[in-house]
Backbone bond lengths (Angstrom), bond angles and torsions (degrees), N, CA, C in turn:
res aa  C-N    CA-C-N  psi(-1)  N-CA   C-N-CA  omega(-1)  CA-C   N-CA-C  phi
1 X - - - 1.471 - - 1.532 109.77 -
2 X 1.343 129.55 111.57 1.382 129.68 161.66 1.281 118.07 -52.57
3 X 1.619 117.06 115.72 1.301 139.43 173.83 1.516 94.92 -44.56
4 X 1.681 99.25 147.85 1.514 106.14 -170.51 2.121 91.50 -143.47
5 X 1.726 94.96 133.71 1.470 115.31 -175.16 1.216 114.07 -119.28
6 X 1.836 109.88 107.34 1.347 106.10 -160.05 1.717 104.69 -106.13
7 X 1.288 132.46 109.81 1.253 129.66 -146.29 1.702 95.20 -114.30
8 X 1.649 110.25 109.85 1.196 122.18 162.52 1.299 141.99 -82.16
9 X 0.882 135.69 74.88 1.669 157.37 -172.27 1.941 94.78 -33.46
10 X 1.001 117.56 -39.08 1.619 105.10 -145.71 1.056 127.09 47.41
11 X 1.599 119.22 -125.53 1.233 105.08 -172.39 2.019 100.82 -124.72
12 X 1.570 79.22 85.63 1.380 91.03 -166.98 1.589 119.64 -136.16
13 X 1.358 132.48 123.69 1.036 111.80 170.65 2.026 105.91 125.71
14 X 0.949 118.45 93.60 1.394 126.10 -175.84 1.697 94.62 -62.73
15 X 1.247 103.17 160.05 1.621 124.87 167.84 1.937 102.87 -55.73
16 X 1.239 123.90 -43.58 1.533 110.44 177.22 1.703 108.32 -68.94
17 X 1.297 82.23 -42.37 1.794 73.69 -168.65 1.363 108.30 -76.32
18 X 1.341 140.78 -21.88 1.405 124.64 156.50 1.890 108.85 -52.72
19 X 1.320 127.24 -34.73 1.454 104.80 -174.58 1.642 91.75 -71.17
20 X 1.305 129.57 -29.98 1.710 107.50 -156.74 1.695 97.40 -85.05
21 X 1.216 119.07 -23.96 1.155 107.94 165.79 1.768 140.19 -55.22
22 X 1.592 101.30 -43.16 1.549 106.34 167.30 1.671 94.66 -90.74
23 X 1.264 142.92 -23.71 1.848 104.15 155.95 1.145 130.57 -31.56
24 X 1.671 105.60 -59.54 1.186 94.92 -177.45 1.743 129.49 -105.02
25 X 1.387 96.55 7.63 1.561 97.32 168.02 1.826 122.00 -65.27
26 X 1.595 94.63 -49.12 1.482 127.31 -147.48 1.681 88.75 -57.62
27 X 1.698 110.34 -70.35 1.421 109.65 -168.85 2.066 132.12 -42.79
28 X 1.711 77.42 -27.59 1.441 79.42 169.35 1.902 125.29 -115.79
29 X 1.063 101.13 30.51 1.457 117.51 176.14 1.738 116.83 -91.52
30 X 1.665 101.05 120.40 1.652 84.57 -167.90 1.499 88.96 -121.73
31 X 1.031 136.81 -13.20 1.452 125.93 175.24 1.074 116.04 116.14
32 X 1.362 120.11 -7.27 1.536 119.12 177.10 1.456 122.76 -20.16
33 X 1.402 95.99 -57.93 1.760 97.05 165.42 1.916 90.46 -126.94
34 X 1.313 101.70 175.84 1.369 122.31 -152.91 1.840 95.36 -89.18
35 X 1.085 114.51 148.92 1.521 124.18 172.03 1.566 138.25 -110.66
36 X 0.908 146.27 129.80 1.566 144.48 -147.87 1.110 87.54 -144.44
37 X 1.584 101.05 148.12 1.782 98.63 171.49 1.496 103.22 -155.06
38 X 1.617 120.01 96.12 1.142 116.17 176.66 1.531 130.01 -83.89
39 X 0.899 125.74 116.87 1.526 138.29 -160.48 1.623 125.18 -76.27
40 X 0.891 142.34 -165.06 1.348 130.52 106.33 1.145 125.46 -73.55
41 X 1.842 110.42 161.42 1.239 115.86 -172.91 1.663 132.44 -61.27
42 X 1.343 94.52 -13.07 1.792 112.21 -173.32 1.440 108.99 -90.65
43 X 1.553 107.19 -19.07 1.415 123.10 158.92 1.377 146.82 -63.05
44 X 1.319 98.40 -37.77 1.272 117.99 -169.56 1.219 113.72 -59.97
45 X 1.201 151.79 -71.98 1.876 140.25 152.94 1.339 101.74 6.71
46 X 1.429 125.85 -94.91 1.520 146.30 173.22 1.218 78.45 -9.52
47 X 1.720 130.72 -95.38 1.905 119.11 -122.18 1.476 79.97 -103.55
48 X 1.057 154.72 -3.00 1.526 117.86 142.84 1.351 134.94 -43.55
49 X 1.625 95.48 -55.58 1.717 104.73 157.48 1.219 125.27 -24.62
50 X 1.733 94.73 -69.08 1.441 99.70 -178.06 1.461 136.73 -55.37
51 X 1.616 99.54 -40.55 1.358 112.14 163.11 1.111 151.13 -72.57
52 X 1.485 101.34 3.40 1.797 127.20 169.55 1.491 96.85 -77.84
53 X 1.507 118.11 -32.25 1.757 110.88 171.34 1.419 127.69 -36.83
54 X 1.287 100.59 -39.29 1.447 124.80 -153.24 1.414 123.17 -121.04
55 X 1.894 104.62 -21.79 1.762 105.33 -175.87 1.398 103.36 60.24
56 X 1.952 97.15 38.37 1.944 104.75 153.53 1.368 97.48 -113.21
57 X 1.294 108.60 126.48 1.639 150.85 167.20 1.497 102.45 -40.70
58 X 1.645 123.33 102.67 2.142 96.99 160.34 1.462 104.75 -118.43
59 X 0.954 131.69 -151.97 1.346 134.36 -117.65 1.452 141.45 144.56
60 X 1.004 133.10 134.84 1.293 123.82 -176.22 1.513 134.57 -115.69
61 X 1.530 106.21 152.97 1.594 101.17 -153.31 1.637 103.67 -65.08
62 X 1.759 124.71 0.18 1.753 109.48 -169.80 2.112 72.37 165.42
63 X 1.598 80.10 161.07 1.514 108.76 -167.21 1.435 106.91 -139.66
64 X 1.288 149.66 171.31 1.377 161.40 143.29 1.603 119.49 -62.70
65 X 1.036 116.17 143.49 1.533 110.48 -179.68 1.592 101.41 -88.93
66 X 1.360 125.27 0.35 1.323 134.61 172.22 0.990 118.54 -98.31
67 X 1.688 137.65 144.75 1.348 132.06 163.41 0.826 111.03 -76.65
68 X 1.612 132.87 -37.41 1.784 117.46 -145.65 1.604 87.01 -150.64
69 X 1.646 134.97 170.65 1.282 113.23 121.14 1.562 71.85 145.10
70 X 1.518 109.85 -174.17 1.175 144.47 -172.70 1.314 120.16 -68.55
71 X 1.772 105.10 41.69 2.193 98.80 -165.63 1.799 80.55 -126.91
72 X 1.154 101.46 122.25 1.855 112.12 178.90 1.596 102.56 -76.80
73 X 1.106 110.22 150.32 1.322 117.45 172.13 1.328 112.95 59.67
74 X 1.345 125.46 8.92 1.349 100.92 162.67 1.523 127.06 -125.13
75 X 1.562 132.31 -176.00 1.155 128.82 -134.72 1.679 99.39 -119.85
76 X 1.358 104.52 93.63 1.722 90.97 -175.02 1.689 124.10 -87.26
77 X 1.329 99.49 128.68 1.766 111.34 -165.75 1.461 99.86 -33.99
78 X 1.534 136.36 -73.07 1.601 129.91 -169.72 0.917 101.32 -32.19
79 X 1.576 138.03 -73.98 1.303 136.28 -161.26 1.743 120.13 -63.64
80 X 1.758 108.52 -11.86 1.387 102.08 163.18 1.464 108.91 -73.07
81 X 1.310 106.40 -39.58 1.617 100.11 -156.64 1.460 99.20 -86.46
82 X 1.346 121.27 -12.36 1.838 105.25 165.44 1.670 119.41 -68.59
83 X 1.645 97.24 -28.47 1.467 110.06 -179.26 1.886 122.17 -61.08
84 X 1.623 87.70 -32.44 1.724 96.74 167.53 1.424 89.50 127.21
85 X 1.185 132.16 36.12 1.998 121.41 -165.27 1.741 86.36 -105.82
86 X 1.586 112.19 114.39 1.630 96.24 150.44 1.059 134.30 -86.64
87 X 1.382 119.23 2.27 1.782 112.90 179.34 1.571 101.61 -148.37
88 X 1.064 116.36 159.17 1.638 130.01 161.88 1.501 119.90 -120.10
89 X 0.706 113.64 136.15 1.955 116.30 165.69 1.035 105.18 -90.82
90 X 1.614 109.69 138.57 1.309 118.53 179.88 1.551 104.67 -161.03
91 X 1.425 102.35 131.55 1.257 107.61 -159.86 1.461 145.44 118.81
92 X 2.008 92.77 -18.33 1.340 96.80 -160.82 1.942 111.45 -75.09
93 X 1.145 125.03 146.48 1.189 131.02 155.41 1.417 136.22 10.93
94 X 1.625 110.75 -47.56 1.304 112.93 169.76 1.078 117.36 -94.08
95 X 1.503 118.10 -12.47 1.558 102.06 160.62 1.099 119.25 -93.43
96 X 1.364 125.62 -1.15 1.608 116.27 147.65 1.264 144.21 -65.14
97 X 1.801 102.10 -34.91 1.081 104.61 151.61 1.735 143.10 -71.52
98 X 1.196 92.42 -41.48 1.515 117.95 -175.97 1.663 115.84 -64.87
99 X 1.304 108.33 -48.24 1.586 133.15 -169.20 2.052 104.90 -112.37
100 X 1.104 89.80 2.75 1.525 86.46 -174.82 1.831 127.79 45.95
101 X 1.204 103.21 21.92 1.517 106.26 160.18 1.224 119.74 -49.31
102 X 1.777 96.52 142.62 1.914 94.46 -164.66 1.481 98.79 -117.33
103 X 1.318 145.48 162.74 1.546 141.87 158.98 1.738 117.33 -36.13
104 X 1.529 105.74 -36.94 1.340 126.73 168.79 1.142 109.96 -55.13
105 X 1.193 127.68 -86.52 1.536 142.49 -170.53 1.927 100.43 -56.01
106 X 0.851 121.52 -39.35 1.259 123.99 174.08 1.315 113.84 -50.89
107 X 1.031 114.66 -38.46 2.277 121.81 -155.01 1.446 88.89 -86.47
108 X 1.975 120.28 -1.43 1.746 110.20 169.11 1.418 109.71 -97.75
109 X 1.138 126.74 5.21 1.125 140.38 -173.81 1.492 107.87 -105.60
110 X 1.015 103.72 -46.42 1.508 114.27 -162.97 2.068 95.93 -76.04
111 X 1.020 103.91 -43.61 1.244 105.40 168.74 1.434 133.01 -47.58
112 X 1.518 89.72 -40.20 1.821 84.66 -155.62 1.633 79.40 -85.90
113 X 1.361 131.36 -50.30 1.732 113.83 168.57 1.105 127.83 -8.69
114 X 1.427 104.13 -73.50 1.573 112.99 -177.89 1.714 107.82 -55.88
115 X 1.217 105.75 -43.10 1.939 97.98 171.91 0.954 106.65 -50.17
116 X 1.514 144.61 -36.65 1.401 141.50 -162.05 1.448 103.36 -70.54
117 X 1.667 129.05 -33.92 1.464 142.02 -126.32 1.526 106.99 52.21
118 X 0.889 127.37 40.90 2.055 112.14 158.80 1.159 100.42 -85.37
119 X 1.447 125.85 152.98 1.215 117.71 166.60 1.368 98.40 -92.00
120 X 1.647 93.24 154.48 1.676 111.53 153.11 1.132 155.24 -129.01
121 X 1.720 99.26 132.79 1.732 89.28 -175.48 1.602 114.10 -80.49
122 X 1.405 122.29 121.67 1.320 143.36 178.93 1.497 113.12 -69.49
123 X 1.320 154.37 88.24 1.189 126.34 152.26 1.279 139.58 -74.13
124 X 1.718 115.71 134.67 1.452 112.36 154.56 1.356 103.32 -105.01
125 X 1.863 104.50 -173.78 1.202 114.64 167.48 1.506 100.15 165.65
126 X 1.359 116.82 179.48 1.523 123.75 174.04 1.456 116.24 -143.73
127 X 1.356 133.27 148.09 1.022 138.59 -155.01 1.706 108.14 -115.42
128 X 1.150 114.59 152.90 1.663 113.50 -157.49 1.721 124.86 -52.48
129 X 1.569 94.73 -34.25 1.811 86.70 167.93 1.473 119.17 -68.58
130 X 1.294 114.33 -45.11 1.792 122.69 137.31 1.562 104.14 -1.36
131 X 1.275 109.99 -94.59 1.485 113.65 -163.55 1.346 125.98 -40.75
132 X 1.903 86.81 -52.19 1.758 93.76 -171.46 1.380 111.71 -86.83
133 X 1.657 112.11 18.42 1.644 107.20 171.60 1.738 89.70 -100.02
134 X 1.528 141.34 -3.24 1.051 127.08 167.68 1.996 111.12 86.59
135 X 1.410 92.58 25.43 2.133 124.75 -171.87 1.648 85.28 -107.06
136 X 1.456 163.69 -27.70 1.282 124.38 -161.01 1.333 109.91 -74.81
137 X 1.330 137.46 31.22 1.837 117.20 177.37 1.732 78.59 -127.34
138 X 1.449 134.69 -33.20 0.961 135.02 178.86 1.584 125.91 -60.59
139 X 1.977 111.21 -44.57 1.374 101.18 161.71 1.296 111.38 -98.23
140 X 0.926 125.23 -12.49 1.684 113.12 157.53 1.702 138.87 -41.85
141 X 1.272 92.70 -40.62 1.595 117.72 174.54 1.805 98.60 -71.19
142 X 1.551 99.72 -56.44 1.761 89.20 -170.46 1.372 107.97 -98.40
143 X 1.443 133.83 35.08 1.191 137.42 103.30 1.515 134.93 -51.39
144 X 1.450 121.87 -30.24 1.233 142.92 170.77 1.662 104.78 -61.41
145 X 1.482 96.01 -77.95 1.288 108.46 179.57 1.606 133.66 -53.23
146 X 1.067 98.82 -27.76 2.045 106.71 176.27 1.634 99.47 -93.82
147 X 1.522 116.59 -31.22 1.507 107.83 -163.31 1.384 107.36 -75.56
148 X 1.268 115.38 -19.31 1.554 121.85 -166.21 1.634 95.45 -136.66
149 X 0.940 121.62 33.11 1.503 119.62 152.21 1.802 134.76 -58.59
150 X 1.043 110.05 109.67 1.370 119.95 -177.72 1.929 109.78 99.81
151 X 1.554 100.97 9.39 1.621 94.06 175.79 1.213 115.33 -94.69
152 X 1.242 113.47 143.82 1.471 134.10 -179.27 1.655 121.04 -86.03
153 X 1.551 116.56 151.53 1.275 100.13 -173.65 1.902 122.23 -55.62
154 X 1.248 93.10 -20.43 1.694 113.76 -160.73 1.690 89.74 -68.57
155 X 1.294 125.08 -41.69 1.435 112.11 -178.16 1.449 104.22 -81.26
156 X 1.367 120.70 -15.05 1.813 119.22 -150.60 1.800 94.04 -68.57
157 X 1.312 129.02 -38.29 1.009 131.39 -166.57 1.489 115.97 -65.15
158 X 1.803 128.49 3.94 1.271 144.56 169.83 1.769 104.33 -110.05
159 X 1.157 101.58 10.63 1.766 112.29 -179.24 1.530 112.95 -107.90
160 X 1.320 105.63 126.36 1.668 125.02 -177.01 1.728 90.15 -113.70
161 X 1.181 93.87 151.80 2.396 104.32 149.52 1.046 111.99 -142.61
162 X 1.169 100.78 127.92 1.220 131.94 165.24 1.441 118.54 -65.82
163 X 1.337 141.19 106.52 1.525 129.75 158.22 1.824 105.40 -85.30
164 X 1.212 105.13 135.89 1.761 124.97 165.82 1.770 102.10 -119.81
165 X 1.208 104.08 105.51 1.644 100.61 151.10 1.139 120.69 -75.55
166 X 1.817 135.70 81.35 1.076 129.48 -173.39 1.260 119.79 -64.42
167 X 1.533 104.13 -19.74 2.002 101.03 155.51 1.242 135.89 -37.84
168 X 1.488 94.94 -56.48 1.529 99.41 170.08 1.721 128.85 -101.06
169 X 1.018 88.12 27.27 1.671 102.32 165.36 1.435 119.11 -101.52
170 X 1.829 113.62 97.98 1.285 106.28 165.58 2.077 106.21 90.25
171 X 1.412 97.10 -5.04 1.162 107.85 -167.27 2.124 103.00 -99.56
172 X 0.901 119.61 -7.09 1.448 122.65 -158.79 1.630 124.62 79.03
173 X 1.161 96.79 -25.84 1.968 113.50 178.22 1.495 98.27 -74.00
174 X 1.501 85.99 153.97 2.105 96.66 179.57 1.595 105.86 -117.44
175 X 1.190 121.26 130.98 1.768 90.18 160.01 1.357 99.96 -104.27
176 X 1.305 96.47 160.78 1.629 115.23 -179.23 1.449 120.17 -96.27
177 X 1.406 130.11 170.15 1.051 113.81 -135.50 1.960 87.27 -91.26
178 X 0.907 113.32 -34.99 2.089 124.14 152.13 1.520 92.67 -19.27
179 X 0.929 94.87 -80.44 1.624 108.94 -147.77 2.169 101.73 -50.19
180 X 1.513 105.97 -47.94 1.490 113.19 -166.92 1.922 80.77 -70.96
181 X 1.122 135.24 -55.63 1.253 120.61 -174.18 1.714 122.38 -64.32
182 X 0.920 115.74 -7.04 1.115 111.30 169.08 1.882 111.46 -95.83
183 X 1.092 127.83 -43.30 1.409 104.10 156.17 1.918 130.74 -71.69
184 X 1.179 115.89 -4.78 1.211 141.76 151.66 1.834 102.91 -42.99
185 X 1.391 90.12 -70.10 1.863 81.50 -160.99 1.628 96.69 -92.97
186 X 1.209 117.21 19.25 1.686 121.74 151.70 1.596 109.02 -89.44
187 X 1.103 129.72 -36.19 1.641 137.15 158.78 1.661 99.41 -41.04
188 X 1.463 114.18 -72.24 1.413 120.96 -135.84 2.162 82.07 -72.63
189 X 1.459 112.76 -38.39 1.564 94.98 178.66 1.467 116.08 -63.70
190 X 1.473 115.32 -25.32 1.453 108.37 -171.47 1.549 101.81 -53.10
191 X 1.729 94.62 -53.09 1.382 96.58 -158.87 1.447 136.52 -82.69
192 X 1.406 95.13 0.00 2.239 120.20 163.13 1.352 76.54 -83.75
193 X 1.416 166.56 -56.80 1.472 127.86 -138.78 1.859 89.47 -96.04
194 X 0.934 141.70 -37.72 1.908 141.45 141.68 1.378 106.87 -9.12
195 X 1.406 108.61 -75.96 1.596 117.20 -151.66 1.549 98.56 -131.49
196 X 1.116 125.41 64.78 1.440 124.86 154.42 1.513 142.29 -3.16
197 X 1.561 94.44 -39.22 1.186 94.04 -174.37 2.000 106.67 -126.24
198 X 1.247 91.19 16.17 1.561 99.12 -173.26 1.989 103.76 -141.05
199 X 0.716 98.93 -22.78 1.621 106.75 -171.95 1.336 100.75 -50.67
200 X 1.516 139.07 -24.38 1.541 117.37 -174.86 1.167 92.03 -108.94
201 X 1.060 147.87 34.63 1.623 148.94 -163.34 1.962 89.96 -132.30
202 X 1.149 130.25 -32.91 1.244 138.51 -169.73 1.217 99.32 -71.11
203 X 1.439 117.69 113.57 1.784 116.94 159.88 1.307 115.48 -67.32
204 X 1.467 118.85 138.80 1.217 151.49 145.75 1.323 129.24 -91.58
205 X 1.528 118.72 128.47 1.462 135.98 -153.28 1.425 100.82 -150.50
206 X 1.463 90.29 116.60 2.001 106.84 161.00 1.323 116.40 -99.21
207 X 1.290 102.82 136.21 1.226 151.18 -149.96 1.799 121.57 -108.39
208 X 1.878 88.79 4.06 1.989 86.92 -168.79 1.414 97.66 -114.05
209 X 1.506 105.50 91.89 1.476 101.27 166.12 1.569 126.16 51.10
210 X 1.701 111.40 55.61 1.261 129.12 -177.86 1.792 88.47 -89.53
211 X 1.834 83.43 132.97 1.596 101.45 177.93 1.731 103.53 -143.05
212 X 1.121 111.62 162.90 1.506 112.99 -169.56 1.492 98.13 -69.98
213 X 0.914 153.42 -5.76 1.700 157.68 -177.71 1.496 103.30 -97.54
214 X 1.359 129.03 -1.93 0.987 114.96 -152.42 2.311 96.53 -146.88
215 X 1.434 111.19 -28.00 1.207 116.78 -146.36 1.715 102.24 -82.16
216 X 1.430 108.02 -5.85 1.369 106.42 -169.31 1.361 103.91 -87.48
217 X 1.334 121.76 -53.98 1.515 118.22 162.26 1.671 118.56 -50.68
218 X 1.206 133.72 -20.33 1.157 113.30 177.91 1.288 105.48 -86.77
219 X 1.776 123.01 -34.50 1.452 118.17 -177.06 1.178 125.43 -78.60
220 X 1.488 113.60 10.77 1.184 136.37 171.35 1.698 109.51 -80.12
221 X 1.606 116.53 -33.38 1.461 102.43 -163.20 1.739 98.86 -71.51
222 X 1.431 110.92 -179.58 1.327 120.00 -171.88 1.476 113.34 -76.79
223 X 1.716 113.95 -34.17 1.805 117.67 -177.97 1.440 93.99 -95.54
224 X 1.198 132.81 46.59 1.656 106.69 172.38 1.783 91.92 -144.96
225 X 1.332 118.60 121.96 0.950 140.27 152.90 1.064 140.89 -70.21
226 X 1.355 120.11 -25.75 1.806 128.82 -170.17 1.835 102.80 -176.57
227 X 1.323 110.11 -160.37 1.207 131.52 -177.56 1.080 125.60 -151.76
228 X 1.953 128.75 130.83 0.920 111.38 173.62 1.285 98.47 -110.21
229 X 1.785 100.24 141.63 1.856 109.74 -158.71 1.731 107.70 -101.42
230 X 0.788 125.32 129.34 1.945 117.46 159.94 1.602 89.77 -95.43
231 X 1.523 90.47 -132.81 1.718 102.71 -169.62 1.227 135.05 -18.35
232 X 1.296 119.94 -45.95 1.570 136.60 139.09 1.420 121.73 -13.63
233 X 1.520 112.40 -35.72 1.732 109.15 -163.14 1.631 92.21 -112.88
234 X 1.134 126.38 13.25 1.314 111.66 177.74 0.925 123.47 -96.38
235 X 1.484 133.22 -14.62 1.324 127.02 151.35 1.641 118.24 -108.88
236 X 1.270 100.46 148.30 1.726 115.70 -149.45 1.760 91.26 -66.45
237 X 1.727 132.62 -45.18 0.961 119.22 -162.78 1.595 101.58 -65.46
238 X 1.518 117.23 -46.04 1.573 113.89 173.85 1.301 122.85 -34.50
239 X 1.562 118.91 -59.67 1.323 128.83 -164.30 1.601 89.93 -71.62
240 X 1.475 143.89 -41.25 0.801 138.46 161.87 1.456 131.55 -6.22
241 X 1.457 87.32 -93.36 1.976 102.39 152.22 1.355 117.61 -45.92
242 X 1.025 136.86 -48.07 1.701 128.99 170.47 1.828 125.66 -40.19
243 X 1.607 86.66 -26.96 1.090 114.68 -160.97 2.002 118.62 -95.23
244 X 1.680 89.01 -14.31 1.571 110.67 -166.95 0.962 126.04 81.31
245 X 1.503 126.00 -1.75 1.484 124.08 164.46 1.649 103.68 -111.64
246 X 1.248 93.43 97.07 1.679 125.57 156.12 1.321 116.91 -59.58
């Protein structure tokens, strides 16, 4: 399976500096492992464009659990995926924290995506009082279980996860590449006892501060497939190296 690098922009990145970014990413991108490039939303036109150059993947950082209708400001899945978006994130961390998204409220989101066909990247994760109460396999799992409640294998095959150690994000703590693989291949059992016949076929992607100094040992463990990048993907030579072209 070709390792896959899903690079989250947030809310980062002016309209120039997205063109100087795919200048100089694009020419030297060979695919070694696969590329994602989540944008902002005012972006997204632009690096689709761009990424039809190249057969780079964009996407968006979160979607609406609505298609159409009377909800301001938000981003309804049909209209991503008519726009050209193959994947959405949903789930990640700061909108749990920030926006108070719950695993609950999420599995309506996550749904109506997958109706669209976008794929999605799913996040779990647990946050440091979490850890050191000895709860990350505990809310991890019922993050699993409420976020993707009622999905079937037939959609599971448009399903990515995301792990975030929000412990060690921003926190001074590291996890090691042990440590992200061992709740890794607690993911991949949740999700063979889920989807039986698809659950080890589902990529899994960590999410704690993957940097080119750091990405070869993690893509080395056995449950980790890819990366989802912040800071890392913002400059083209970085994501570069993430990417295997040094």
């Amino acid at each position: 399976m070709t390792k896959l690098l899903v690079a989250n922009w947030k809310m980062n990145k002016n309209a120039m500096e997205c063109i100087e970014f795919f200048n100089e990413f694009s020419p030297s991108y060979t695919a070694k492992r696969e590329a994602w490039i989540a944008p902002q939303a005012i972006h997204l036109a632009f690096a689709i464009h761009e990424g039809l150059k190249k057969n780079i993947r964009c996407g968006s950082q979160n979607c609406s659990e609505f298609f159409s209708g009377a909800y301001t400001g938000e981003l309804s899945p049909k209209n991503l995926k008519e726009l050209g978006c193959h994947f959405v994130i949903l789930g990640h961390s700061e909108r749990r924290q920030y926006f108070h998204e719950t695993s609950k409220s999420l599995n309506a989101k996550v749904k109506s995506a997958l109706k669209e066909e976008l794929k999605v990247v799913y996040c779990v994760g647990e946050t440091l009082p979490e850890r050191e109460a000895n709860q990350t396999l505990s809310i991890v799992g019922e993050q699993i279980h409420q976020g993707l409640n009622e999905m079937t294998e037939a959609t599971a095959e448009n399903l990515i996860v995301a792990y975030e150690p929000v412990w060690a994000i921003g926190t001074g703590k590291t996890a090691s590449p042990a440590q992200a693989q061992e709740v890794h291949a607690f993911i991949r059992s949740e999700l063979k006892k889920k989807f039986p016949s698809f659950g080890d076929k589902i990529q899994l992607l960590y999410g704690g501060s993957v940097k080119p100094d750091n990405v070869e040992e993690l893509l080395g463990q056995t449950d980790i497939d890819g990366g989802l990048v912040g800071g890392a993907s913002l400059k083209a030579r970085d994501f570069l190296a993430l990417c295997g072209d040094k």
